[in-house]
BALOBA-1460 file (C-alpha; in Angstrom, 3 decimals):
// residues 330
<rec num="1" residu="x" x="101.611" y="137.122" z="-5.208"/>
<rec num="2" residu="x" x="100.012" y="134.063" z="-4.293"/>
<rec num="3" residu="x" x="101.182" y="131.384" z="-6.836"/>
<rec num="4" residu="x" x="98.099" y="129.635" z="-8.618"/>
<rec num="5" residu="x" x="97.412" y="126.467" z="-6.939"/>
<rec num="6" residu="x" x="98.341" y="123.001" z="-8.881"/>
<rec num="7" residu="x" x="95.415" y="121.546" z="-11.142"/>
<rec num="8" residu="x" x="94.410" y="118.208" z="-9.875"/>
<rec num="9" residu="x" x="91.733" y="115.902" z="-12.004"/>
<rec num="10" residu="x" x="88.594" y="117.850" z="-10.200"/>
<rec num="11" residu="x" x="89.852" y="120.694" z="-12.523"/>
<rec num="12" residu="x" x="89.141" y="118.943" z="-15.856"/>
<rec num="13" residu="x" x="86.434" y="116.741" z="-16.835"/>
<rec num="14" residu="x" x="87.709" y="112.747" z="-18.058"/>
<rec num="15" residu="x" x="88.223" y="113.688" z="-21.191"/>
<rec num="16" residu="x" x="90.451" y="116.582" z="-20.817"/>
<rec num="17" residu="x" x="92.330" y="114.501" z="-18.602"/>
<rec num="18" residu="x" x="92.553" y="111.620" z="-20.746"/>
<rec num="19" residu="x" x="93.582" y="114.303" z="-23.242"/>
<rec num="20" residu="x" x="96.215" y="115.615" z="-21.330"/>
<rec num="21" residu="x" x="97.979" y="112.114" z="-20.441"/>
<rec num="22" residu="x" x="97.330" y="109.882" z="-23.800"/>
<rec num="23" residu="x" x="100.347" y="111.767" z="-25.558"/>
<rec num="24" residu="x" x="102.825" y="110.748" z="-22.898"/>
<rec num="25" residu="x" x="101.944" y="106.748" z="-23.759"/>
<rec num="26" residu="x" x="104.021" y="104.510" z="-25.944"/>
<rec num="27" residu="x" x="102.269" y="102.725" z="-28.384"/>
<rec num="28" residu="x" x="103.353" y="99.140" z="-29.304"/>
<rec num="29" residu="x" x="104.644" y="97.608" z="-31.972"/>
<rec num="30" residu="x" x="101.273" y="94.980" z="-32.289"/>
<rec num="31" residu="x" x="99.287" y="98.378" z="-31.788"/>
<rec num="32" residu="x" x="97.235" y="98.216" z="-34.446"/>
<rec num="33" residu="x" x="94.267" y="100.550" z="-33.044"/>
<rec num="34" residu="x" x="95.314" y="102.512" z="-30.354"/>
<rec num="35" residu="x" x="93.508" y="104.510" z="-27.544"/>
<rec num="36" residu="x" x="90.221" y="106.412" z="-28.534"/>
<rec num="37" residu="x" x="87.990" y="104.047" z="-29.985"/>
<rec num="38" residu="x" x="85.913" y="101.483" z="-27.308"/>
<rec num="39" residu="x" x="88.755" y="99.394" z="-27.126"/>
<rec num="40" residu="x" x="91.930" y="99.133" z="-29.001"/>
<rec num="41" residu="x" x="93.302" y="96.557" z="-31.513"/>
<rec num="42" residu="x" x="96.551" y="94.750" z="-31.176"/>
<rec num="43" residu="x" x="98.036" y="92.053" z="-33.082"/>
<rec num="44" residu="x" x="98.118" y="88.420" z="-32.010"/>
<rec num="45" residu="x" x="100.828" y="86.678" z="-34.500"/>
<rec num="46" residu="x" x="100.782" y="83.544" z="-32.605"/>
<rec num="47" residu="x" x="97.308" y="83.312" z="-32.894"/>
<rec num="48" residu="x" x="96.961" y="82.936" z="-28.941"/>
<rec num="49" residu="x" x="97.780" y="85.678" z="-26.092"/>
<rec num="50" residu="x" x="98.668" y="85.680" z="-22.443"/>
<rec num="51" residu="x" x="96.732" y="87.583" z="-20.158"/>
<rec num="52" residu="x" x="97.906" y="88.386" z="-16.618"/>
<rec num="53" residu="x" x="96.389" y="91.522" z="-14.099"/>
<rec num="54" residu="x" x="98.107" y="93.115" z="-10.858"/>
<rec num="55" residu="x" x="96.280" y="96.241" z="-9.123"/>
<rec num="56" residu="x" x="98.440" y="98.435" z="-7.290"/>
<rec num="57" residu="x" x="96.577" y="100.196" z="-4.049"/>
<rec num="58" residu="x" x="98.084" y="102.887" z="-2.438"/>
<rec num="59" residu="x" x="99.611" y="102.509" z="1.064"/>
<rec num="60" residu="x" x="99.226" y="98.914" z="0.280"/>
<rec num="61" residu="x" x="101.481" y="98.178" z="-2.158"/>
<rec num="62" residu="x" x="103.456" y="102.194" z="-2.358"/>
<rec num="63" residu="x" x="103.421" y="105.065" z="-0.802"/>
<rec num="64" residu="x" x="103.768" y="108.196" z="-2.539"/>
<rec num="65" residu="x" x="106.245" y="109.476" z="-0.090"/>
<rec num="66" residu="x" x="108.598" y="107.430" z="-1.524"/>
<rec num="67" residu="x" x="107.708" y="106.737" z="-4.693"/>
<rec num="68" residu="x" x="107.372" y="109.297" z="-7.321"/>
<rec num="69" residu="x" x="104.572" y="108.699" z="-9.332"/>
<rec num="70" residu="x" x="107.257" y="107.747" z="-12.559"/>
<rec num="71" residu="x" x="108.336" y="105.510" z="-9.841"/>
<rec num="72" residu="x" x="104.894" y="103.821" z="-9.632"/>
<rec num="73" residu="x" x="104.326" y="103.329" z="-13.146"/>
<rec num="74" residu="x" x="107.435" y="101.873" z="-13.684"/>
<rec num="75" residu="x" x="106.685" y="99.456" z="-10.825"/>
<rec num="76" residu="x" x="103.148" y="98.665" z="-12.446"/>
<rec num="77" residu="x" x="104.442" y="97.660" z="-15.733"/>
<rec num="78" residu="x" x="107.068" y="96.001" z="-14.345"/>
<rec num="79" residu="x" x="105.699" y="93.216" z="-12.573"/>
<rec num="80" residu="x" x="103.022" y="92.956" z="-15.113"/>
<rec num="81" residu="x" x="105.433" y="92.352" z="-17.823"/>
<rec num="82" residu="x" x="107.187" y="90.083" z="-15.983"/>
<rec num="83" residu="x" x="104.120" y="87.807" z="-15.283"/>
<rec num="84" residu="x" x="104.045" y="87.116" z="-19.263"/>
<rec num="85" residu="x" x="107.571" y="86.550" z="-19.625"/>
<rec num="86" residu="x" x="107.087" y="83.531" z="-16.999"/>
<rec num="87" residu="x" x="105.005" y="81.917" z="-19.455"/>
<rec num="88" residu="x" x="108.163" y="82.139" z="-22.287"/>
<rec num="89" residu="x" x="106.032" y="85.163" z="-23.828"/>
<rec num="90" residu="x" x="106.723" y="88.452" z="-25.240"/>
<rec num="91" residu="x" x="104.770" y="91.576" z="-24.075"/>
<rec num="92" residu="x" x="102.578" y="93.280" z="-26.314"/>
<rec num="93" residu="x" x="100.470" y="95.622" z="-24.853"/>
<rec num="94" residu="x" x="99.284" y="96.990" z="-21.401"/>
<rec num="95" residu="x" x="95.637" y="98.451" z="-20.402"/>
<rec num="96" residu="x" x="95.642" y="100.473" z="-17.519"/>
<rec num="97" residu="x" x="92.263" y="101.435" z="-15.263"/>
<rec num="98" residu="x" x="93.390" y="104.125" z="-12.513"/>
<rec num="99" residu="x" x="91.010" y="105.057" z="-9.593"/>
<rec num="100" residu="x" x="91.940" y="108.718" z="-8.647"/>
<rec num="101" residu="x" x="91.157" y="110.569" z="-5.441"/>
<rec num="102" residu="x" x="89.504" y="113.914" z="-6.908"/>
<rec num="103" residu="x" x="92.683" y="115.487" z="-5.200"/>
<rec num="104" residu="x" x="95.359" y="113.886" z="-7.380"/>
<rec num="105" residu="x" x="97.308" y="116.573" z="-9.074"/>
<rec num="106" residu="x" x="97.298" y="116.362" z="-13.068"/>
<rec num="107" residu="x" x="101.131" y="116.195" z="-12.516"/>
<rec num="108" residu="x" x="101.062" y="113.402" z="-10.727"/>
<rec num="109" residu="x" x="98.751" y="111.233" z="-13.710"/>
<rec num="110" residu="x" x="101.447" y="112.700" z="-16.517"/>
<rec num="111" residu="x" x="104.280" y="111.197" z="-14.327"/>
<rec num="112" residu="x" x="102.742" y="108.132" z="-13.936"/>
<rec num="113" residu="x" x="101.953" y="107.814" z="-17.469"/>
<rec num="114" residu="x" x="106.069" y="108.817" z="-17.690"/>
<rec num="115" residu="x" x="106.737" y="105.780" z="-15.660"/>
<rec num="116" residu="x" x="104.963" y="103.184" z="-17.694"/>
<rec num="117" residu="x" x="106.300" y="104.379" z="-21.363"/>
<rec num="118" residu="x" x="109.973" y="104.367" z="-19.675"/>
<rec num="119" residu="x" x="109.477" y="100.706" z="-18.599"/>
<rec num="120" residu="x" x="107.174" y="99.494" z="-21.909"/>
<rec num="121" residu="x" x="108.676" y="101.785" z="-24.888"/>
<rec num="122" residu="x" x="112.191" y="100.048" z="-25.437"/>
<rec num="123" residu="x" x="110.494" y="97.122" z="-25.564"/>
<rec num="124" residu="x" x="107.726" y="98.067" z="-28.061"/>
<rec num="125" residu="x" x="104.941" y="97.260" z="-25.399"/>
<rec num="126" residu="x" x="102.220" y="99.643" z="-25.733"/>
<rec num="127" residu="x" x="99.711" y="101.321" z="-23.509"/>
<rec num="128" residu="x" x="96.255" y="100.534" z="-25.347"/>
<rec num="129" residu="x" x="93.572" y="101.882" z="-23.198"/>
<rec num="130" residu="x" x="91.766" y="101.502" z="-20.031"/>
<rec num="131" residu="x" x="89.687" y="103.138" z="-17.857"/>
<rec num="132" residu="x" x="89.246" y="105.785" z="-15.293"/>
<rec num="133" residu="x" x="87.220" y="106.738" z="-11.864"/>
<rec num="134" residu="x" x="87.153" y="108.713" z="-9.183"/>
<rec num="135" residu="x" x="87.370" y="107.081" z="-5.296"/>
<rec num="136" residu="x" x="88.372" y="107.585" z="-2.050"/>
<rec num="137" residu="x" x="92.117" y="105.425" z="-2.777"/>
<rec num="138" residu="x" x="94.563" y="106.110" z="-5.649"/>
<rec num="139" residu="x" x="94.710" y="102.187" z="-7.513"/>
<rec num="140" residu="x" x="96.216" y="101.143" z="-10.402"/>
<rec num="141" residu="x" x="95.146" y="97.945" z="-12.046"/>
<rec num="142" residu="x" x="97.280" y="96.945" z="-15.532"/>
<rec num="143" residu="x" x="96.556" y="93.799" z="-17.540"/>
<rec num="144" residu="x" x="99.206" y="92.699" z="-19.824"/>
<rec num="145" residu="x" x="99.169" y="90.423" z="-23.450"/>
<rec num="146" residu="x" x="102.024" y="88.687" z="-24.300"/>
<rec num="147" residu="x" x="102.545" y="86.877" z="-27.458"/>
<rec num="148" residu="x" x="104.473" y="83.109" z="-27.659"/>
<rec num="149" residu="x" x="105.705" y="83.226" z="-30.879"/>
<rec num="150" residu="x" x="104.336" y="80.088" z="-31.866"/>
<rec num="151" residu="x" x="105.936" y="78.338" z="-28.490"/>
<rec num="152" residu="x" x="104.176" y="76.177" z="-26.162"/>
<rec num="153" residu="x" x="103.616" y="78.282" z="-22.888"/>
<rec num="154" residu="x" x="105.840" y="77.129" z="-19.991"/>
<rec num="155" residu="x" x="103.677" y="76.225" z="-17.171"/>
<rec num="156" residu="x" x="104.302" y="75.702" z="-13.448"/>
<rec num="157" residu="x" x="103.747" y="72.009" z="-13.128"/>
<rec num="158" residu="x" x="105.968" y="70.381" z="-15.792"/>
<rec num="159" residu="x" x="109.020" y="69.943" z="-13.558"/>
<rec num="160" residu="x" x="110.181" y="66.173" z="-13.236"/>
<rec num="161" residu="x" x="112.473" y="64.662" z="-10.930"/>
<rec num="162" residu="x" x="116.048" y="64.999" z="-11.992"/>
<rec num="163" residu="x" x="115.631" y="68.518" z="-13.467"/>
<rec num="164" residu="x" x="117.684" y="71.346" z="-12.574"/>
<rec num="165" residu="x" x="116.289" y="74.352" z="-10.663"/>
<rec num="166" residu="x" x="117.644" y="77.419" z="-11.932"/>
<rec num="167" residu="x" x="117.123" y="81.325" z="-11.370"/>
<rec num="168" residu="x" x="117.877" y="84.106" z="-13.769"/>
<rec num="169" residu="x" x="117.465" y="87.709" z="-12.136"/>
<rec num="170" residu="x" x="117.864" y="89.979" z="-9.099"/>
<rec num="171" residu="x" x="117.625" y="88.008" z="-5.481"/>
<rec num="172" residu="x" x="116.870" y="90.088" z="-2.431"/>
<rec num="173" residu="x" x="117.553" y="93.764" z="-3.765"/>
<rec num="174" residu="x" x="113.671" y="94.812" z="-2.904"/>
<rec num="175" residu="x" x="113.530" y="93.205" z="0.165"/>
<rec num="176" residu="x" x="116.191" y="95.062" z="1.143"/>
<rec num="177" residu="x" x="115.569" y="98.551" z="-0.385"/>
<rec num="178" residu="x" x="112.635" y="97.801" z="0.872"/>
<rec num="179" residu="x" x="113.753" y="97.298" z="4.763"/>
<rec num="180" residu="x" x="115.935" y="100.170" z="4.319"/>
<rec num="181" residu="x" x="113.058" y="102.902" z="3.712"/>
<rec num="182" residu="x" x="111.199" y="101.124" z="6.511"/>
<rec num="183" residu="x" x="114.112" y="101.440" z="9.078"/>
<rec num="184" residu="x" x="114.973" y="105.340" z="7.740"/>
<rec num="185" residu="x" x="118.278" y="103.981" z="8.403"/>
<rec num="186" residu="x" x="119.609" y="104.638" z="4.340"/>
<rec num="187" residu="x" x="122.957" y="106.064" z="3.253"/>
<rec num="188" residu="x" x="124.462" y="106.533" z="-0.306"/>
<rec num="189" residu="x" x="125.692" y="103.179" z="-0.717"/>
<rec num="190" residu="x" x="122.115" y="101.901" z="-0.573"/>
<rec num="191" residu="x" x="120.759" y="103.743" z="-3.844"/>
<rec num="192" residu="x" x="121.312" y="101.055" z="-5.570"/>
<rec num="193" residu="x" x="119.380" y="98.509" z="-3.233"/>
<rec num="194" residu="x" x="116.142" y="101.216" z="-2.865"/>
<rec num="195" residu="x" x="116.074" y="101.445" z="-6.441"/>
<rec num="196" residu="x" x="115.491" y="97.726" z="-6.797"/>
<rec num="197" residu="x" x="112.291" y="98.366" z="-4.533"/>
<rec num="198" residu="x" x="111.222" y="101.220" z="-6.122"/>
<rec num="199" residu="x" x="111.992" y="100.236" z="-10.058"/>
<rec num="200" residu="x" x="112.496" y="96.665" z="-10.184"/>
<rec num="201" residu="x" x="113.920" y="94.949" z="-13.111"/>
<rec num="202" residu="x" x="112.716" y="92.146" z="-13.820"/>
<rec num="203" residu="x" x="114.569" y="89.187" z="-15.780"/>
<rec num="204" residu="x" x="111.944" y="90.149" z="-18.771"/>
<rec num="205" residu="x" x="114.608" y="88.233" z="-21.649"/>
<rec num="206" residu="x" x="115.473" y="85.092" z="-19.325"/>
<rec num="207" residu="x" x="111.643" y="84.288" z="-20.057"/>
<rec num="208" residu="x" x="111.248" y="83.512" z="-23.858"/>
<rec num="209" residu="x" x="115.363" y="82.399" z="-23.079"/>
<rec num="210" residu="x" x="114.223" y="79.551" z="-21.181"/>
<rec num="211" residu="x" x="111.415" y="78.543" z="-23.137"/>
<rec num="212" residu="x" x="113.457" y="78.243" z="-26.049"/>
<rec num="213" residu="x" x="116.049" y="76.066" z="-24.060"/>
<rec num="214" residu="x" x="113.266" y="73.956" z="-23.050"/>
<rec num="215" residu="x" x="112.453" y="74.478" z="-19.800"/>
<rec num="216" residu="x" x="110.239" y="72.381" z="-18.217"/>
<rec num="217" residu="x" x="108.395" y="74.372" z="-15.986"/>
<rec num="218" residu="x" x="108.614" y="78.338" z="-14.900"/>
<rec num="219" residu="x" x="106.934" y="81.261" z="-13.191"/>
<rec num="220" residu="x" x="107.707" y="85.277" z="-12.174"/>
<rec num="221" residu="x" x="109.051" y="85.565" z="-8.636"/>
<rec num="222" residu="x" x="106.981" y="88.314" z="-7.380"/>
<rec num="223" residu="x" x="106.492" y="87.122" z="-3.685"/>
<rec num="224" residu="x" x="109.619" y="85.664" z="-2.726"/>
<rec num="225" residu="x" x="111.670" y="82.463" z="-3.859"/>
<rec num="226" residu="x" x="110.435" y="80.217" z="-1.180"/>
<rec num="227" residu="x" x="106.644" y="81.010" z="-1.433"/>
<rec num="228" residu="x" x="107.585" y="80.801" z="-5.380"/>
<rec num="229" residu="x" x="109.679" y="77.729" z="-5.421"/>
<rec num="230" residu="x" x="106.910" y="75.988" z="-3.325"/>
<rec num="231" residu="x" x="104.145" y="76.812" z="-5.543"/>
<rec num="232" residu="x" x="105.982" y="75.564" z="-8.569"/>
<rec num="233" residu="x" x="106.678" y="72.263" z="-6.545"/>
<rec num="234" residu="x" x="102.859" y="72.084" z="-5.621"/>
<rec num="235" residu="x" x="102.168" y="72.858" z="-9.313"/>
<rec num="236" residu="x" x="104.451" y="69.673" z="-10.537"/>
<rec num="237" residu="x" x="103.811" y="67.073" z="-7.855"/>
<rec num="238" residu="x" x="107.636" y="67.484" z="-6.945"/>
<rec num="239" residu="x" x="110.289" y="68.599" z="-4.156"/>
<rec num="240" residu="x" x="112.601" y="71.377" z="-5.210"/>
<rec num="241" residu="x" x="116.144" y="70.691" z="-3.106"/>
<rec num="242" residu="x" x="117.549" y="74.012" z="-3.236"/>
<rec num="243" residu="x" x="121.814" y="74.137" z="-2.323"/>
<rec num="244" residu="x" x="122.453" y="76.665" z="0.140"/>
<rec num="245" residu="x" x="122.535" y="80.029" z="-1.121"/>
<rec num="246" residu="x" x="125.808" y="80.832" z="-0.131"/>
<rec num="247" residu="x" x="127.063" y="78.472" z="-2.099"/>
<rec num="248" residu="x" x="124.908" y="78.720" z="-5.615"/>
<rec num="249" residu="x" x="124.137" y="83.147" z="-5.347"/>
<rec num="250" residu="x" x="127.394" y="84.518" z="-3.438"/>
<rec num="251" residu="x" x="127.184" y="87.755" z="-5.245"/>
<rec num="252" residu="x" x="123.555" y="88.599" z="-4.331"/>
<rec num="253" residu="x" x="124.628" y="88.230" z="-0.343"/>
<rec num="254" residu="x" x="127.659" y="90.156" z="-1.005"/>
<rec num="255" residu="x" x="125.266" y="92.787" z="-2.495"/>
<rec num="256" residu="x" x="123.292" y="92.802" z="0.372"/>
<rec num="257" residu="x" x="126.199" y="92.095" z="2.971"/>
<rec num="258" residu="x" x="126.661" y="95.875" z="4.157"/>
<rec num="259" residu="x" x="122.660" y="96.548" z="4.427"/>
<rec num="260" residu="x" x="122.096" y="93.812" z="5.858"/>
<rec num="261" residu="x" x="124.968" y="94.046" z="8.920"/>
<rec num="262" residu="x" x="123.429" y="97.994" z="9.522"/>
<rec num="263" residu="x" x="120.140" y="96.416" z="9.962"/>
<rec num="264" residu="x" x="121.279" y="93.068" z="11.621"/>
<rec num="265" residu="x" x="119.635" y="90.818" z="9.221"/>
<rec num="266" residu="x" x="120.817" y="88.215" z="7.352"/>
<rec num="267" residu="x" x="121.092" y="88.500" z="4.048"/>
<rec num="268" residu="x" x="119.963" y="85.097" z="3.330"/>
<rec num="269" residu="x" x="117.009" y="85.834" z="4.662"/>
<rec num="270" residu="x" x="116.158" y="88.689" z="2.321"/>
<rec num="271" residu="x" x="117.219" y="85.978" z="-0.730"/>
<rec num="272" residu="x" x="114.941" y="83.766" z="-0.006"/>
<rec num="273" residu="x" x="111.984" y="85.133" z="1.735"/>
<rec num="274" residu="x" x="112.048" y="88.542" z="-0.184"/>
<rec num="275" residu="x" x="109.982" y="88.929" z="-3.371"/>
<rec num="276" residu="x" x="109.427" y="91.823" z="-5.884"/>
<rec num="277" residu="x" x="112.475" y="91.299" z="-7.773"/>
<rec num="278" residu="x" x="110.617" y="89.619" z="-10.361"/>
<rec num="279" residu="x" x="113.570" y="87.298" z="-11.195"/>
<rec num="280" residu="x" x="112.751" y="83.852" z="-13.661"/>
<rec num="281" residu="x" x="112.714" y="80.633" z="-11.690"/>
<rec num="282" residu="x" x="112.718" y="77.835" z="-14.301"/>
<rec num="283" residu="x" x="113.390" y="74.107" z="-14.276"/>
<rec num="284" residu="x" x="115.661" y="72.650" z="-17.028"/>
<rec num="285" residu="x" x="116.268" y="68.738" z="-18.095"/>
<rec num="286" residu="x" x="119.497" y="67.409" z="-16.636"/>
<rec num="287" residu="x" x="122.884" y="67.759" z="-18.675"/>
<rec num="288" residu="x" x="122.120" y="70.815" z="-20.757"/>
<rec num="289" residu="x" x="123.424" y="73.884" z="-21.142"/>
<rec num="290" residu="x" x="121.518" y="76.824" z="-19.093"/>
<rec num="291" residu="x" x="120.471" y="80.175" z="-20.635"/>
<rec num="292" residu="x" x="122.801" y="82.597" z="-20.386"/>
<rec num="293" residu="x" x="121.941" y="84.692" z="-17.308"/>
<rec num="294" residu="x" x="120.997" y="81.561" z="-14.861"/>
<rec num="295" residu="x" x="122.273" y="80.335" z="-11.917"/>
<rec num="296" residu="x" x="121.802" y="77.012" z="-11.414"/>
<rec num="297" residu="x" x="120.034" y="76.438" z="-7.429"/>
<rec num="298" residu="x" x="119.073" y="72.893" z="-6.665"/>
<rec num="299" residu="x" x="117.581" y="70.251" z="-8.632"/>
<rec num="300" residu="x" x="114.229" y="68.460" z="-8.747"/>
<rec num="301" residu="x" x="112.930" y="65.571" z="-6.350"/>
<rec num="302" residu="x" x="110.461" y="63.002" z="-6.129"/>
<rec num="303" residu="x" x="108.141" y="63.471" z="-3.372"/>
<rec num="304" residu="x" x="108.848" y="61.232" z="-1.059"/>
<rec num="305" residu="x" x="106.742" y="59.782" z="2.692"/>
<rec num="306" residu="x" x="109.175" y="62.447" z="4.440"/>
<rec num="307" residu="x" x="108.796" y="65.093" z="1.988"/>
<rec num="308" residu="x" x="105.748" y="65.642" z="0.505"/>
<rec num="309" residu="x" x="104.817" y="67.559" z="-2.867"/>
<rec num="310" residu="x" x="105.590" y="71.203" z="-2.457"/>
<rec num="311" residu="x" x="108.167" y="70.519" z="-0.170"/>
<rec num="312" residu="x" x="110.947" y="72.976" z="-0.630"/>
<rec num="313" residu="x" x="114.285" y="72.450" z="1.107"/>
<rec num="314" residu="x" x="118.164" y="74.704" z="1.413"/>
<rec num="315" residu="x" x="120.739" y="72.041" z="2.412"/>
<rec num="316" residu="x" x="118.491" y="69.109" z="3.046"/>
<rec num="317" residu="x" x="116.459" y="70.889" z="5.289"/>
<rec num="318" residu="x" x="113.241" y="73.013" z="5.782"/>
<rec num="319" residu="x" x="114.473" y="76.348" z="5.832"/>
<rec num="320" residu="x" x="113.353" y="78.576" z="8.913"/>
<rec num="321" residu="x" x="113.017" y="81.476" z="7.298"/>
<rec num="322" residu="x" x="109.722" y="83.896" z="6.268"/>
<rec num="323" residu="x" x="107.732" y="82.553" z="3.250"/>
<rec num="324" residu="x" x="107.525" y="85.832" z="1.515"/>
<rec num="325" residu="x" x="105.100" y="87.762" z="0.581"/>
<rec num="326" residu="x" x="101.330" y="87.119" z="1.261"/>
<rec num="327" residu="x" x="97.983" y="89.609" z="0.430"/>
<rec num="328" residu="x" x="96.426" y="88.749" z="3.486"/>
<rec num="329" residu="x" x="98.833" y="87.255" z="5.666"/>
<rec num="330" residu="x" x="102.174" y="88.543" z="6.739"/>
């Protein structure tokens, strides 16, 4: 007997399939309306609320034949979570818009849907809505509130010269996991690294840690720490002198080390130019104590005739390395 053939969302109309999935999502603790009205309601105790947005377009930005869809989800939340946490916020609450192929198995929404409550419901983030429609690529768009908790948000341009530069977070894992599904060239010691592409976690704590330290300035790295560090230098008017990495992250090249010889790469270079990791970069006022969880990097400049704002260098100089991660460039 022929076994009946997998439902996908041309089977049910949108609001059995928003029936089907809405059970599988978390809902926060600021949820004070959830899905099914026009839009939900969630608490603001600080009075304000961060807002940040990421859309995820497949074969772009994953491919389902590596990524399960609980995989995806995870991803999506991730990096959206983390965007709030570089402002020293809490998350709240996500809202989540999908575009579906009319192809997409139902299994394959309900896994998704899997993927974001595993990454938002230990933290009491809920999923509060959204929207669907049907297109020609799967995409996932997810817009995240955070809450500050009555703290000033830490911006990218407050760094001053003299500050310490300081990191909190995974360095080069996704670039690498990444490289490794690219090259097909994976073996069981790599799980680990592949993971860090697939689910990344990001440094979601070191956040609100840092504001409450007083940092002076801080952002998500999502698209590497060079194109990161530079845009936070840009931000403050400053330089960012980095110390080589060998000497301030030793454990993240000796995590890399053994993927890295395989694929002949150094592992430097998937520190600094890789992104995705979602790891804190922060800037702290000289002489104090650093979060628990930081590594200290560098320190802060003046810009300078030779080295203008932005500037970012490793060892005095202007590393040679890929940027990281661009849209529209690579």
């Amino acid at each position: 007997m022929t076994p009946p053939a997998e439902p996908t969302v041309a089977d049910l109309s949108e609001d059995e399939l928003i029936a089907s999935f809405v059970p599988l999502l978390p809902r926060g603790r600021h949820t004070l309306v959830p899905t099914g009205d026009d839009a939900a309601v969630v608490a603001a105790p600080d009075g304000r609320f961060c807002v940040s947005t990421d859309v995820l377009v497949e074969g772009h930005h994953f491919r389902r034949d590596w990524s399960t869809a609980a995989d995806v989800g995870w991803r999506a939340a991730a990096q959206n979570l983390s965007d709030v946490a570089g402002m020293g916020a809490e998350p709240t609450t996500l809202v989540v818009s999908l575009v579906l192929p009319p192809a997409t198995p139902v299994a394959w929404v309900h896994e998704l849907c899997r993927g974001l409550a595993e990454a938002c419901a230990p933290l009491g983030v809920g999923v509060d809505g959204g929207d669907l429609s049907a297109g020609e690529e799967l995409v996932i768009a997810v817009t995240v509130h955070g809450d500050l908790d009555g703290r000033a948000p830490v911006l990218r341009s407050g760094a001053r010269p003299g500050d310490v530069v300081a990191h909190a977070g995974a360095l080069g894992r996704s670039a690498a996991g990444y490289a490794l599904l690219s090259s097909g060239r994976r073996g069981g010691a790599d799980e680990q690294l592949i993971a860090g592409f697939l689910r990344p976690r990001p440094a979601l704590a070191a956040g609100p840690a840092a504001a409450r330290a007083g940092a002076t300035a801080m952002m998500d790295v999502s698209d590497g720490l060079l194109r990161d560090a530079g845009r936070l230098a840009r931000s403050s008017g400053v330089v960012l002198a980095l110390e080589p990495v060998q000497e301030t992250v030793p454990a993240a090249l000796a995590e890399l080390a053994d993927a890295a010889a395989r694929l002949e790469i150094d592992p430097a270079d998937w520190v600094l130019g890789g992104g995705e990791d979602h790891g804190m970069l922060a800037t702290f006022p000289a002489g104090g104590a650093l979060p628990e969880g930081f590594s200290a990097l560098g320190r802060v400049d003046a810009a300078t005739a030779e080295h203008a704002a932005g500037t970012v260098l490793v060892g005095g100089r202007r590393p040679a390395v890929s940027p990281g991660w661009d849209h529209f460039r690579r």
